[in-house]
mmJSON file of the N, C-alpha and C atoms, coordinates in Angstrom:
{"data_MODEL":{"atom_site":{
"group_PDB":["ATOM","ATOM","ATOM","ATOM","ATOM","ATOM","ATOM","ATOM","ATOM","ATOM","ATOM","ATOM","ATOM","ATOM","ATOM","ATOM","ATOM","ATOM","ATOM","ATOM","ATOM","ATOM","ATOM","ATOM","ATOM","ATOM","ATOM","ATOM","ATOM","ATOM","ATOM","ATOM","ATOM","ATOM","ATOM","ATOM","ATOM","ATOM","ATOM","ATOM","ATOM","ATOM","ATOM","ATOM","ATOM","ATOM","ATOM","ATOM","ATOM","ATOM","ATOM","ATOM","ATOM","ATOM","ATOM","ATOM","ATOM","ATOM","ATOM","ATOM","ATOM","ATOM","ATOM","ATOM","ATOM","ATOM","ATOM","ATOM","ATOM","ATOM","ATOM","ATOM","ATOM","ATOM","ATOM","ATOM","ATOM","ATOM","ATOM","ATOM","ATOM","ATOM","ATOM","ATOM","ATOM","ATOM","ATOM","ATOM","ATOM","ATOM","ATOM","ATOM","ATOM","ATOM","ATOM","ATOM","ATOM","ATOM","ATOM","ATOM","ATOM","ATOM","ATOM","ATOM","ATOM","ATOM","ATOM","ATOM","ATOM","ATOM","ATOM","ATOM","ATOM","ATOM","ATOM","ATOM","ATOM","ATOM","ATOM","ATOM","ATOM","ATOM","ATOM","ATOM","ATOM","ATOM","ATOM","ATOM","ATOM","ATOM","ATOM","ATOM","ATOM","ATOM","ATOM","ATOM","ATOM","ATOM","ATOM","ATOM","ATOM","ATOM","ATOM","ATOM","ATOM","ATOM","ATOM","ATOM","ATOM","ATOM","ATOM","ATOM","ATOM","ATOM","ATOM","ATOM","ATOM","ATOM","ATOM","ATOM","ATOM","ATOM","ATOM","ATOM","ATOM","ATOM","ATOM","ATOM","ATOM","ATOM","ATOM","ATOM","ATOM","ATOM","ATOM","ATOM","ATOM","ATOM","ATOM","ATOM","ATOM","ATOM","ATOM","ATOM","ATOM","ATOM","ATOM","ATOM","ATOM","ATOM","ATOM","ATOM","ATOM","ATOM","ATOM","ATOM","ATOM","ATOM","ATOM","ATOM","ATOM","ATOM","ATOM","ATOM","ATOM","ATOM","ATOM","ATOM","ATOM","ATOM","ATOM","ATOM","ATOM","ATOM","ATOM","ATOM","ATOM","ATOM","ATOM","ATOM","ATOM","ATOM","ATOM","ATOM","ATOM","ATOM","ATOM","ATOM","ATOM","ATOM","ATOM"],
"id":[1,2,3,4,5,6,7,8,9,10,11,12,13,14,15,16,17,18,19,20,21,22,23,24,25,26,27,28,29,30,31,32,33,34,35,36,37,38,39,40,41,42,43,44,45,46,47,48,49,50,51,52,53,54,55,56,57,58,59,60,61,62,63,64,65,66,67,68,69,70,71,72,73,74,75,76,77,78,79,80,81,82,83,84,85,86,87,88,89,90,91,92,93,94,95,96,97,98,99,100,101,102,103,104,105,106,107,108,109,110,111,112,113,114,115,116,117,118,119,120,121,122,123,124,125,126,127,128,129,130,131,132,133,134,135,136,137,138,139,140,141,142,143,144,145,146,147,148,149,150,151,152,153,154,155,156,157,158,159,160,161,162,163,164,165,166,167,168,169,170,171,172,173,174,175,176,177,178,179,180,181,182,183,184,185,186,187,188,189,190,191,192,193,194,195,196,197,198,199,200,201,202,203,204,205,206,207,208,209,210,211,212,213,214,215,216,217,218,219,220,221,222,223,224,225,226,227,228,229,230,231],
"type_symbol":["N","C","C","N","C","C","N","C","C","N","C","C","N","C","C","N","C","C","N","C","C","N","C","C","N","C","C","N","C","C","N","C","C","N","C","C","N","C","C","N","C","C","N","C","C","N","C","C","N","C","C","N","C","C","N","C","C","N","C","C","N","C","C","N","C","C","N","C","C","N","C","C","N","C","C","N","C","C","N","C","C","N","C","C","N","C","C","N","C","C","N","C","C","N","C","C","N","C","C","N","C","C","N","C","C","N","C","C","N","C","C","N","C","C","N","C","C","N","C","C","N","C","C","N","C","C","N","C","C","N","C","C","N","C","C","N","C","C","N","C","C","N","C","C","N","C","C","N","C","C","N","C","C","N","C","C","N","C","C","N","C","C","N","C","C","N","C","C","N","C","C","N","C","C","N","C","C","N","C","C","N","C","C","N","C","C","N","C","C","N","C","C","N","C","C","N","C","C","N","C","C","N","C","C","N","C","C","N","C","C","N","C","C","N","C","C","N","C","C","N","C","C","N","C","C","N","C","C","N","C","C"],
"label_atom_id":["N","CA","C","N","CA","C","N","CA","C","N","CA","C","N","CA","C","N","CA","C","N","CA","C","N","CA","C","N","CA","C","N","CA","C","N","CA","C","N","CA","C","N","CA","C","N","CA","C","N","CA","C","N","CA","C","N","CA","C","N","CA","C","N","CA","C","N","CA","C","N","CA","C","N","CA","C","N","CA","C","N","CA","C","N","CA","C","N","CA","C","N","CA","C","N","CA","C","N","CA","C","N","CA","C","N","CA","C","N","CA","C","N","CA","C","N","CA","C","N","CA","C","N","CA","C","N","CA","C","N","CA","C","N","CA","C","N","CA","C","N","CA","C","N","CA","C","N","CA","C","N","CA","C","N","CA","C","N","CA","C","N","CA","C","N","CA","C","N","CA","C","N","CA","C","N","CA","C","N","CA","C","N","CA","C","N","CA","C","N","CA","C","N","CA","C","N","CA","C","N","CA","C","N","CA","C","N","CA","C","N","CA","C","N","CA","C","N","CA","C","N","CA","C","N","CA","C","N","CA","C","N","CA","C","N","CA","C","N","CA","C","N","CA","C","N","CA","C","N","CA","C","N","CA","C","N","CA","C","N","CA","C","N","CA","C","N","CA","C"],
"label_alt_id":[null,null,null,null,null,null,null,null,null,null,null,null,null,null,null,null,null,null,null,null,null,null,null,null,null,null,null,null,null,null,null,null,null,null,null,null,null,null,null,null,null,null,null,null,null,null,null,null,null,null,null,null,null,null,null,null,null,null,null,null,null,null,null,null,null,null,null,null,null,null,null,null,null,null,null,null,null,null,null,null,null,null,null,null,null,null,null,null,null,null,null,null,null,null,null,null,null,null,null,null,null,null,null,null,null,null,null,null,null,null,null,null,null,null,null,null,null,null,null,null,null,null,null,null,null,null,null,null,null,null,null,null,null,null,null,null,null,null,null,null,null,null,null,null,null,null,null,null,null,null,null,null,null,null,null,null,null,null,null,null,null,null,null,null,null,null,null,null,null,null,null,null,null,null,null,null,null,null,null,null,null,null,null,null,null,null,null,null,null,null,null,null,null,null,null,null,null,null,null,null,null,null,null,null,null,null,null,null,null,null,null,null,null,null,null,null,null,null,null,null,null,null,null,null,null,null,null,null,null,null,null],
"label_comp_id":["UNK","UNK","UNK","UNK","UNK","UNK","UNK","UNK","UNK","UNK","UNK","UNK","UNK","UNK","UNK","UNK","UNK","UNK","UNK","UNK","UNK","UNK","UNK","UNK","UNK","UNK","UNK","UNK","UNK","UNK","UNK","UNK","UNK","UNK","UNK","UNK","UNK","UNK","UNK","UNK","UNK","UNK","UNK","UNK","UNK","UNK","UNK","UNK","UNK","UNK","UNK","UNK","UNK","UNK","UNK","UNK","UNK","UNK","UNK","UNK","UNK","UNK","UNK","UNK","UNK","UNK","UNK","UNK","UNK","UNK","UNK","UNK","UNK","UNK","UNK","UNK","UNK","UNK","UNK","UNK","UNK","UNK","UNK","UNK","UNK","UNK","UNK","UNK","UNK","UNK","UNK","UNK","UNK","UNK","UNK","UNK","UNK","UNK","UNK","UNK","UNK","UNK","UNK","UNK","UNK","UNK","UNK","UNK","UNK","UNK","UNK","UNK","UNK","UNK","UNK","UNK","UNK","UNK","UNK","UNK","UNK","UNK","UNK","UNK","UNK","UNK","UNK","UNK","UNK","UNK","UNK","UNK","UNK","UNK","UNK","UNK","UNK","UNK","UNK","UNK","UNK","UNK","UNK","UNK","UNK","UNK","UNK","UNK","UNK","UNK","UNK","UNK","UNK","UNK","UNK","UNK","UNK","UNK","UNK","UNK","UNK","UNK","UNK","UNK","UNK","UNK","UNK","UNK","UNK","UNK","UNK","UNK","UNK","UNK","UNK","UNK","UNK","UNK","UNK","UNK","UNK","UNK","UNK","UNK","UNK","UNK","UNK","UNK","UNK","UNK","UNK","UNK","UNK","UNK","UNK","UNK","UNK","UNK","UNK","UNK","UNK","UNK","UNK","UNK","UNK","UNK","UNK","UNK","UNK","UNK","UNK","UNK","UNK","UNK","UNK","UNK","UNK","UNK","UNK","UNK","UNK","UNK","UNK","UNK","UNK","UNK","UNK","UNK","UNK","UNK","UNK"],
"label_asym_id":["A","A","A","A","A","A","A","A","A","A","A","A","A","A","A","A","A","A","A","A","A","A","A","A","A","A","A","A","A","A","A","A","A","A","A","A","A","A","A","A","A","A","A","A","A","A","A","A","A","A","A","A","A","A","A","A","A","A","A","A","A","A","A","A","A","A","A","A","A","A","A","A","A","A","A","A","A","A","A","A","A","A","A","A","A","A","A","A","A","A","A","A","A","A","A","A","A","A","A","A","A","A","A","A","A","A","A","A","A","A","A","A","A","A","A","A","A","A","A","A","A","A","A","A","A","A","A","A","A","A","A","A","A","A","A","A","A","A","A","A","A","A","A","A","A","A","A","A","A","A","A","A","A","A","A","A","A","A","A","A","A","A","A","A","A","A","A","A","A","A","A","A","A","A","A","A","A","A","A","A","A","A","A","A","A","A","A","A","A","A","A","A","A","A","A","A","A","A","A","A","A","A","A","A","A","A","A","A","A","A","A","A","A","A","A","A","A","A","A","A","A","A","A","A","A","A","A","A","A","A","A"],
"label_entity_id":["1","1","1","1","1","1","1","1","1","1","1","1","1","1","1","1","1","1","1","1","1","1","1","1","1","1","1","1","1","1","1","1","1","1","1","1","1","1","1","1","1","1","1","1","1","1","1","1","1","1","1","1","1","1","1","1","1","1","1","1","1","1","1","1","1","1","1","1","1","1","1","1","1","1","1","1","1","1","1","1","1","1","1","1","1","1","1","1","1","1","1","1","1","1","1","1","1","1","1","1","1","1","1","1","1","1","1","1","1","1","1","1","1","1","1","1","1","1","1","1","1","1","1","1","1","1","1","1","1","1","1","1","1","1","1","1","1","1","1","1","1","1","1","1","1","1","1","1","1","1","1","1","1","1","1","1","1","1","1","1","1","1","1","1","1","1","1","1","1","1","1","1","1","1","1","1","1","1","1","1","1","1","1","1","1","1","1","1","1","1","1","1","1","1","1","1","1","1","1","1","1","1","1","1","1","1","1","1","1","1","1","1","1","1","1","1","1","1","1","1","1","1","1","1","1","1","1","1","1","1","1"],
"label_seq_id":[1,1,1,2,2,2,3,3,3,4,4,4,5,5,5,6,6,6,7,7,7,8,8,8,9,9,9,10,10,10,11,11,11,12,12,12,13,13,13,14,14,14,15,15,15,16,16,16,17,17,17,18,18,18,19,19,19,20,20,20,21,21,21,22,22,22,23,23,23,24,24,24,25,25,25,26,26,26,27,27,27,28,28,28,29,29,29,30,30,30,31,31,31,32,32,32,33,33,33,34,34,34,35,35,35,36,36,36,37,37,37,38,38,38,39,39,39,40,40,40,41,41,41,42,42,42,43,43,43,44,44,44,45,45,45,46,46,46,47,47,47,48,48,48,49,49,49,50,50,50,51,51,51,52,52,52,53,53,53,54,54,54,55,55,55,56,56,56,57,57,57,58,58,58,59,59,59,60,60,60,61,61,61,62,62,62,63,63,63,64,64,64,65,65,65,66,66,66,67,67,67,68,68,68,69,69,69,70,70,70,71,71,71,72,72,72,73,73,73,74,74,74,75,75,75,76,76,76,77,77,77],
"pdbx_PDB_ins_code":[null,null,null,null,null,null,null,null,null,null,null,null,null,null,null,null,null,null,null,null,null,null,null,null,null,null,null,null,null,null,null,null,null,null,null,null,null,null,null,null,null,null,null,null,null,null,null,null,null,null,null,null,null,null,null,null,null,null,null,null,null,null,null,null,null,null,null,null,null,null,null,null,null,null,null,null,null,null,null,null,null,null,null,null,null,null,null,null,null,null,null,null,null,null,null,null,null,null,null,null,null,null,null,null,null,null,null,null,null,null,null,null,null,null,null,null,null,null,null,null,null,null,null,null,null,null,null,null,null,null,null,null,null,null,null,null,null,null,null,null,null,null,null,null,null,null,null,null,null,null,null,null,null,null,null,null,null,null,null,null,null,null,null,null,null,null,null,null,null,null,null,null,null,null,null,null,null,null,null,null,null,null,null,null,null,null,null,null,null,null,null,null,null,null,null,null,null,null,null,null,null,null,null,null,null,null,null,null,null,null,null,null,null,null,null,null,null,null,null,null,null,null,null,null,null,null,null,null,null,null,null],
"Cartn_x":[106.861,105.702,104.671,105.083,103.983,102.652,103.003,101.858,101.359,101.803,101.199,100.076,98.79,97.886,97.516,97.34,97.19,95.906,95.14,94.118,93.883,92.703,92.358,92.887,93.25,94.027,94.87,95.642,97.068,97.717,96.786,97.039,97.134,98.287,98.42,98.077,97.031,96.823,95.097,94.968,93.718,92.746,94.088,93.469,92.333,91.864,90.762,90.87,91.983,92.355,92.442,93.105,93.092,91.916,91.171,90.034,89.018,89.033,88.606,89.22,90.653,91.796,90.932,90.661,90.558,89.024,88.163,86.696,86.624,87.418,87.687,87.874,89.138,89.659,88.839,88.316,86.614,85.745,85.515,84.187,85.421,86.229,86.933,87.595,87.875,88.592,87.777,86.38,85.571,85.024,85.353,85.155,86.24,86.081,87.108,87.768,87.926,88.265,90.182,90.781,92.067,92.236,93.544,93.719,95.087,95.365,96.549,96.694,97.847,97.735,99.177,99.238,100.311,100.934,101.779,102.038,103.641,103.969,105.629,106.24,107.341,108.261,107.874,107.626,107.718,106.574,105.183,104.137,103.135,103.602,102.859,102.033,102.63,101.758,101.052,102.703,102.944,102.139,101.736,101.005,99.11,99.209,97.549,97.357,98.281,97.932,97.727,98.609,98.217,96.815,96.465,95.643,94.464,94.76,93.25,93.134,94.556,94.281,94.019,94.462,93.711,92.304,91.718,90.557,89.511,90.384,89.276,89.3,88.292,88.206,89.402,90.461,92.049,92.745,92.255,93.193,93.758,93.329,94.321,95.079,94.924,96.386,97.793,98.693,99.387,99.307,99.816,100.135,102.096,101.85,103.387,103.676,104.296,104.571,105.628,105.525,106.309,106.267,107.857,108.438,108.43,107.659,107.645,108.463,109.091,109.744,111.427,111.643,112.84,113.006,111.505,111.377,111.969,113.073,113.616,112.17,112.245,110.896,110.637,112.196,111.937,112.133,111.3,111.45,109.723,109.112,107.703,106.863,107.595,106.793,106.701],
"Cartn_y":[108.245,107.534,107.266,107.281,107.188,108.141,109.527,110.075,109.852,109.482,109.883,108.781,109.061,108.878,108.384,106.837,106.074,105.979,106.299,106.196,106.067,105.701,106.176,107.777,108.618,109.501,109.8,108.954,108.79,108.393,107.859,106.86,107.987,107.885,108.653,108.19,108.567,107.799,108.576,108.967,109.363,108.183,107.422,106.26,105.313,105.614,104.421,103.324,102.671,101.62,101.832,102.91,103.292,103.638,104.225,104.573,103.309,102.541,101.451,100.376,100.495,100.268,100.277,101.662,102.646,102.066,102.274,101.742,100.387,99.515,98.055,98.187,99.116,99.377,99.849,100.501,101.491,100.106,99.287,98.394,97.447,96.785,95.81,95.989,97.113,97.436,97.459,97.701,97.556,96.137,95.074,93.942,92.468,91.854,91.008,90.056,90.215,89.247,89.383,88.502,88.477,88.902,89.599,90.58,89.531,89.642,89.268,90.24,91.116,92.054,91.691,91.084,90.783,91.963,91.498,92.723,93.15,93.781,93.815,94.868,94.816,95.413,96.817,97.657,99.136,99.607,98.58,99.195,100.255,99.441,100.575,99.743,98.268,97.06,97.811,97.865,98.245,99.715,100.212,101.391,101.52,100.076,100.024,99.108,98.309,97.627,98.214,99.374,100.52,101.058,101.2,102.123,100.719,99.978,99.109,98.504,98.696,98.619,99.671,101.092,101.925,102.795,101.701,102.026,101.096,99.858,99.191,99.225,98.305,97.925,97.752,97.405,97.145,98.352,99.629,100.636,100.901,100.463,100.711,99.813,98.73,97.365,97.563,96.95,97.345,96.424,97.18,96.538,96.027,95.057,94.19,93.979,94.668,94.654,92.966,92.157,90.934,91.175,90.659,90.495,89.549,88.706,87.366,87.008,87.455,87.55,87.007,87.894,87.534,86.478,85.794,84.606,83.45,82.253,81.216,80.343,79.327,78.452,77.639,77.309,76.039,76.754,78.092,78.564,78.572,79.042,79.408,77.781,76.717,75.315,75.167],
"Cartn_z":[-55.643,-56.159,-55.072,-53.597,-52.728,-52.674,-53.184,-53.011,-54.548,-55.216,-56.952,-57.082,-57.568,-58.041,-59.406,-59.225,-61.252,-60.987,-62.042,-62.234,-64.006,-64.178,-66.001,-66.266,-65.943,-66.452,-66.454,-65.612,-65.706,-66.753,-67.818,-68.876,-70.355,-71.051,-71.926,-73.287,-74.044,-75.505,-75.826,-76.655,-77.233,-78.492,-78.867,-80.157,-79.857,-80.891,-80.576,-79.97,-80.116,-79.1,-77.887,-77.64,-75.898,-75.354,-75.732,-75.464,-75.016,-75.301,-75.532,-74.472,-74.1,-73.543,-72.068,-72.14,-70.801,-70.097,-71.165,-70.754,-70.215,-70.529,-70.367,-68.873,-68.319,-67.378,-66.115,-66.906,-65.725,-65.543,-66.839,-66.125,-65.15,-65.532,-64.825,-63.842,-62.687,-61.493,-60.914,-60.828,-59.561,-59.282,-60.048,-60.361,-58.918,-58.209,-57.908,-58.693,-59.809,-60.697,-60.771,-61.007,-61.172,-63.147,-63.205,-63.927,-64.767,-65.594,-66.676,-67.615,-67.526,-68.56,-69.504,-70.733,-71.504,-72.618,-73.162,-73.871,-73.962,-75.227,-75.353,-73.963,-74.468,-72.978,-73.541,-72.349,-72.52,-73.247,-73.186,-73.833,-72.245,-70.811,-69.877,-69.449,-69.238,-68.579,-67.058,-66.711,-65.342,-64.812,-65.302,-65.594,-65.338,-65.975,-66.6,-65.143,-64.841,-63.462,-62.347,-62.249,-61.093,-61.366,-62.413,-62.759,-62.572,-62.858,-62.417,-60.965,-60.625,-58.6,-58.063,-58.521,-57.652,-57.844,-58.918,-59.735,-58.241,-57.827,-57.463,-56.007,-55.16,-54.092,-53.178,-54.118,-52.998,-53.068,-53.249,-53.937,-52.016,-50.992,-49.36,-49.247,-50.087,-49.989,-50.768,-50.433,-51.319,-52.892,-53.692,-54.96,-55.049,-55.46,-55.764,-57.14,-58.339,-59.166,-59.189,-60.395,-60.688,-61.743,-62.347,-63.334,-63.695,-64.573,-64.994,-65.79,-66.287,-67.218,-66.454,-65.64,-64.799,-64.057,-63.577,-62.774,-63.591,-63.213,-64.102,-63.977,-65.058,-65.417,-64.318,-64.364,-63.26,-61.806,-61.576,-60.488,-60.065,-61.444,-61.329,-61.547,-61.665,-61.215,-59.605],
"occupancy":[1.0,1.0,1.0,1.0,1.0,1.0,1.0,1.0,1.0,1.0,1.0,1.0,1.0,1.0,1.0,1.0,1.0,1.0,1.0,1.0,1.0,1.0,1.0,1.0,1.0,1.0,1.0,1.0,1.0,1.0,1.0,1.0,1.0,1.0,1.0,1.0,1.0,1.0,1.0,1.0,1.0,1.0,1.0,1.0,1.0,1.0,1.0,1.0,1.0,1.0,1.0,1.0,1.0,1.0,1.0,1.0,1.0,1.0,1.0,1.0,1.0,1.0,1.0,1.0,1.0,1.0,1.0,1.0,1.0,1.0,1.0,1.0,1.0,1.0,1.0,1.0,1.0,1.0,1.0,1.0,1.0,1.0,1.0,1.0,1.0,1.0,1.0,1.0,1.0,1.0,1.0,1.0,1.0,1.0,1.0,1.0,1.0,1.0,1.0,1.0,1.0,1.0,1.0,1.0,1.0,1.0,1.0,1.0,1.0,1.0,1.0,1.0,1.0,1.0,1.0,1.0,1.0,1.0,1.0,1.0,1.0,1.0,1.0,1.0,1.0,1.0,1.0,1.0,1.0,1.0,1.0,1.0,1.0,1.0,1.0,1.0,1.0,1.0,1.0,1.0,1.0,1.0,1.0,1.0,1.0,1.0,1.0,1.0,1.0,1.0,1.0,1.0,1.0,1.0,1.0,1.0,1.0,1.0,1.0,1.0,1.0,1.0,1.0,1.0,1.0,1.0,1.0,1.0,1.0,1.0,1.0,1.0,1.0,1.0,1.0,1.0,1.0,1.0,1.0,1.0,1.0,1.0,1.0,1.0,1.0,1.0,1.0,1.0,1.0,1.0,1.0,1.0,1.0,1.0,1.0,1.0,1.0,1.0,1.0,1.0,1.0,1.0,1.0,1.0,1.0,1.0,1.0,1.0,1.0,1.0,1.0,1.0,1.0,1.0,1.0,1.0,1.0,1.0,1.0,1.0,1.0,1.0,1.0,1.0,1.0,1.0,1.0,1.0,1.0,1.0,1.0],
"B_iso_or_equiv":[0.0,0.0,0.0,0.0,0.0,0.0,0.0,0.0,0.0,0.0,0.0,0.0,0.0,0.0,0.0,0.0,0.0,0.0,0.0,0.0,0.0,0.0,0.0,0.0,0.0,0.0,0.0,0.0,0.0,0.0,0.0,0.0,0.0,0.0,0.0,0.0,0.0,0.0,0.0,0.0,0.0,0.0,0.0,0.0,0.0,0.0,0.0,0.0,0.0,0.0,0.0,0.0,0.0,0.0,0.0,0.0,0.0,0.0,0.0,0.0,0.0,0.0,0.0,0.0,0.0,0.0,0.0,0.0,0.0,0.0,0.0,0.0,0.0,0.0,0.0,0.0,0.0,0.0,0.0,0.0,0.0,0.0,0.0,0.0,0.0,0.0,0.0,0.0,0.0,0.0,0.0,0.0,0.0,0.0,0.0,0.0,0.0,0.0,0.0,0.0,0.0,0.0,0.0,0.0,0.0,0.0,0.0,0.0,0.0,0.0,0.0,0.0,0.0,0.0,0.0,0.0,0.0,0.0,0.0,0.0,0.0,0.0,0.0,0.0,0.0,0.0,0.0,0.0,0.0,0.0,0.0,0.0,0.0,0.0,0.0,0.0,0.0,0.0,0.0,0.0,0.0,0.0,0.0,0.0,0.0,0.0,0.0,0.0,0.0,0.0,0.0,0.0,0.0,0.0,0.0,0.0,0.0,0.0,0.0,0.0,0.0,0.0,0.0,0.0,0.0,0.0,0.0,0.0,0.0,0.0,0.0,0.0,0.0,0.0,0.0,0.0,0.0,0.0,0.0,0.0,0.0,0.0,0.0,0.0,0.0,0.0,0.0,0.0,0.0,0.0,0.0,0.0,0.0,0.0,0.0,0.0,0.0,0.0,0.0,0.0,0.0,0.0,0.0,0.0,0.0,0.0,0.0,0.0,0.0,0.0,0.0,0.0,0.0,0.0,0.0,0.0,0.0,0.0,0.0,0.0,0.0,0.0,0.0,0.0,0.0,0.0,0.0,0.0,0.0,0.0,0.0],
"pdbx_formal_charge":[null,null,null,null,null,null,null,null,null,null,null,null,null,null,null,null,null,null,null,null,null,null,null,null,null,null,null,null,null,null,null,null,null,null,null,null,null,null,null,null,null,null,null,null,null,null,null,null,null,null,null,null,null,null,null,null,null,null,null,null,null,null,null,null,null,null,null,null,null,null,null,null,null,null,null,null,null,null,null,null,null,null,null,null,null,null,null,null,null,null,null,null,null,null,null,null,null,null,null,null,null,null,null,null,null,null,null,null,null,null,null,null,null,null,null,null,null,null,null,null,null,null,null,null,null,null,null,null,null,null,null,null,null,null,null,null,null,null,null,null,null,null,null,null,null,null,null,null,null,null,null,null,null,null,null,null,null,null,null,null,null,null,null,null,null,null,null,null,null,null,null,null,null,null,null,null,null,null,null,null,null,null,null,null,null,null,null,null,null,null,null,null,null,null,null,null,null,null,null,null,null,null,null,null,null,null,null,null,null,null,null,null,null,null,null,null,null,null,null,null,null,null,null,null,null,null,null,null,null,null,null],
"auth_seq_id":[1,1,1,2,2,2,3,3,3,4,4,4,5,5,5,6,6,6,7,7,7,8,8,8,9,9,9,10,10,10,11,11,11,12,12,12,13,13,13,14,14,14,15,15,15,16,16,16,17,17,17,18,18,18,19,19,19,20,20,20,21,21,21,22,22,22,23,23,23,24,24,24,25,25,25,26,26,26,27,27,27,28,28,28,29,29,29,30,30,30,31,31,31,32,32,32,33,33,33,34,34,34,35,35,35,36,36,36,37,37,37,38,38,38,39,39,39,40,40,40,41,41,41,42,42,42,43,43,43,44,44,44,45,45,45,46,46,46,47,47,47,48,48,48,49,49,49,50,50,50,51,51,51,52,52,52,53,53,53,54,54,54,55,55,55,56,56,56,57,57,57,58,58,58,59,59,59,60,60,60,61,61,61,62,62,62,63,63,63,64,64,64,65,65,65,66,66,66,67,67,67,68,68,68,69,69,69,70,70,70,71,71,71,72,72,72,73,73,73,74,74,74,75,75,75,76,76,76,77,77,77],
"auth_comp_id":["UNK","UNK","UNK","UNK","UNK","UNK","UNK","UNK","UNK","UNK","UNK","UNK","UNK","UNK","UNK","UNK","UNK","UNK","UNK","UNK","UNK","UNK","UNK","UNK","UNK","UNK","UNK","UNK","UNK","UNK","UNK","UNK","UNK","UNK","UNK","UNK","UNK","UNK","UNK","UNK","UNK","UNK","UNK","UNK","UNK","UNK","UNK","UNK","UNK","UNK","UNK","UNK","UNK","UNK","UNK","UNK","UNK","UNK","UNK","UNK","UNK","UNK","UNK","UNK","UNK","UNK","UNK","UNK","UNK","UNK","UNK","UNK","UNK","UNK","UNK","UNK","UNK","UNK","UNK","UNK","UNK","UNK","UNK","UNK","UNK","UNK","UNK","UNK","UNK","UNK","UNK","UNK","UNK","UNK","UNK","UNK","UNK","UNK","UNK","UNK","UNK","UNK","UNK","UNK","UNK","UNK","UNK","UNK","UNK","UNK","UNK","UNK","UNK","UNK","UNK","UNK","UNK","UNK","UNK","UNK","UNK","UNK","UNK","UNK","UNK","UNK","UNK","UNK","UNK","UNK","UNK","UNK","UNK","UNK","UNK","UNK","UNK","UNK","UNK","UNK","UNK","UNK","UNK","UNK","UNK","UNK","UNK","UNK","UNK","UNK","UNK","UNK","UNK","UNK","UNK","UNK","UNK","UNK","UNK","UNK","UNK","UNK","UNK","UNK","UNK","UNK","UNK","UNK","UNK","UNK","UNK","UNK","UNK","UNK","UNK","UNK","UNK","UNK","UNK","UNK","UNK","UNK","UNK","UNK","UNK","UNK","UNK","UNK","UNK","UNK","UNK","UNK","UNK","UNK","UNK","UNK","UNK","UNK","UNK","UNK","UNK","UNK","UNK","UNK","UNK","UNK","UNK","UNK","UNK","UNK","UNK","UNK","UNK","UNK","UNK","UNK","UNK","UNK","UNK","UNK","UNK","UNK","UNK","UNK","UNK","UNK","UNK","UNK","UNK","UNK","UNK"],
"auth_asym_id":["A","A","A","A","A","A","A","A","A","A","A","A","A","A","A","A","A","A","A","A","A","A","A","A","A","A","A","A","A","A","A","A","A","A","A","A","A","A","A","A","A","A","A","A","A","A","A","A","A","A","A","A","A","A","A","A","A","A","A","A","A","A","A","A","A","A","A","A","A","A","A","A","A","A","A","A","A","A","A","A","A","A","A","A","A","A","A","A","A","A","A","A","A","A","A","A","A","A","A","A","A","A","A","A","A","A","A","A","A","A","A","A","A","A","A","A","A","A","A","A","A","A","A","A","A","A","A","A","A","A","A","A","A","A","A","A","A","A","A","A","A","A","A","A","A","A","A","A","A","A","A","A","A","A","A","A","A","A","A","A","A","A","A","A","A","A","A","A","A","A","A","A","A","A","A","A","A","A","A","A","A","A","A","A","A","A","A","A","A","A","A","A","A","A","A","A","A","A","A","A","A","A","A","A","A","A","A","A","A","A","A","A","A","A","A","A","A","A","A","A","A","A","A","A","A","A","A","A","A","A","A"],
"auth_atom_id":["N","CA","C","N","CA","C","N","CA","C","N","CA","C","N","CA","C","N","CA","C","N","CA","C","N","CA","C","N","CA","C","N","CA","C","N","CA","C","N","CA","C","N","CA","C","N","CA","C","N","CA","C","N","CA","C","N","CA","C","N","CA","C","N","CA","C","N","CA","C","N","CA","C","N","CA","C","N","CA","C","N","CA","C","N","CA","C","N","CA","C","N","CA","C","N","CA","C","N","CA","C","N","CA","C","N","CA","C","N","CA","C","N","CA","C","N","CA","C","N","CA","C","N","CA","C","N","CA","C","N","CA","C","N","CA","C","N","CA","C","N","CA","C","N","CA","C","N","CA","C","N","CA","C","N","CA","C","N","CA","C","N","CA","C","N","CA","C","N","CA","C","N","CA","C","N","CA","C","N","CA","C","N","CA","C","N","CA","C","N","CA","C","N","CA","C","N","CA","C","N","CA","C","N","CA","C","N","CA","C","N","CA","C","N","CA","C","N","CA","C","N","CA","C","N","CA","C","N","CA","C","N","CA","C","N","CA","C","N","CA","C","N","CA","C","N","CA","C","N","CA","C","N","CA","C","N","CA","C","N","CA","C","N","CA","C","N","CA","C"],
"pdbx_PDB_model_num":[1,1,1,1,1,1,1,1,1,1,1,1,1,1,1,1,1,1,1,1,1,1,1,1,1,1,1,1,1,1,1,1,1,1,1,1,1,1,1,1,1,1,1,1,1,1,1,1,1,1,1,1,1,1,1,1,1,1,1,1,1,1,1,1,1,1,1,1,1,1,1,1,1,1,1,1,1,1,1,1,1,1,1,1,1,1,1,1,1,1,1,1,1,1,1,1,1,1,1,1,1,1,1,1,1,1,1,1,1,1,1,1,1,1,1,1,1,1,1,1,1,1,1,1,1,1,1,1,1,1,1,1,1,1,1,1,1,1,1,1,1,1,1,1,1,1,1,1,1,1,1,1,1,1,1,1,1,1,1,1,1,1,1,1,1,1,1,1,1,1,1,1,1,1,1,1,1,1,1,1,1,1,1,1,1,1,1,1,1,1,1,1,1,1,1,1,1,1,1,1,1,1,1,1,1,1,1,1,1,1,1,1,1,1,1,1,1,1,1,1,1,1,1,1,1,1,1,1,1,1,1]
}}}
């Protein structure tokens, strides 16, 4: 995965929703704004986050994938 490249075409879906998905993605990665992307397990969270960090300004930093999900409650107070 070190050399592989996410970008908006990395992203697999033609539906109107994705499409739409994707454009969201193009205006909002060149942006400094902090990102929340929600959504069921195995929809390609993790996917769309690469693809909007190496869309933007931090694409030479690293990215740190978190599992929120795995974090206990009374860990994330």
């Amino acid at each position: 995965q070190l050399g592989r490249h996410w970008d908006a075409e990395s992203i697999v879906g033609s539906s109107q929703a994705m499409r739409e998905v994707m454009h969201l993605v193009e205006r909002l990665a060149p942006t400094p704004s902090t990102v929340l992307i929600t959504g069921e397990s195995g929809v390609g969270k993790e996917v769309l986050a690469r693809a909007v960090h190496n869309m933007s300004d931090r694409r030479d930093r690293i990215f740190l994938p978190v599992n929120c999900g795995a974090i206990p409650e009374t860990l994330l107070e």
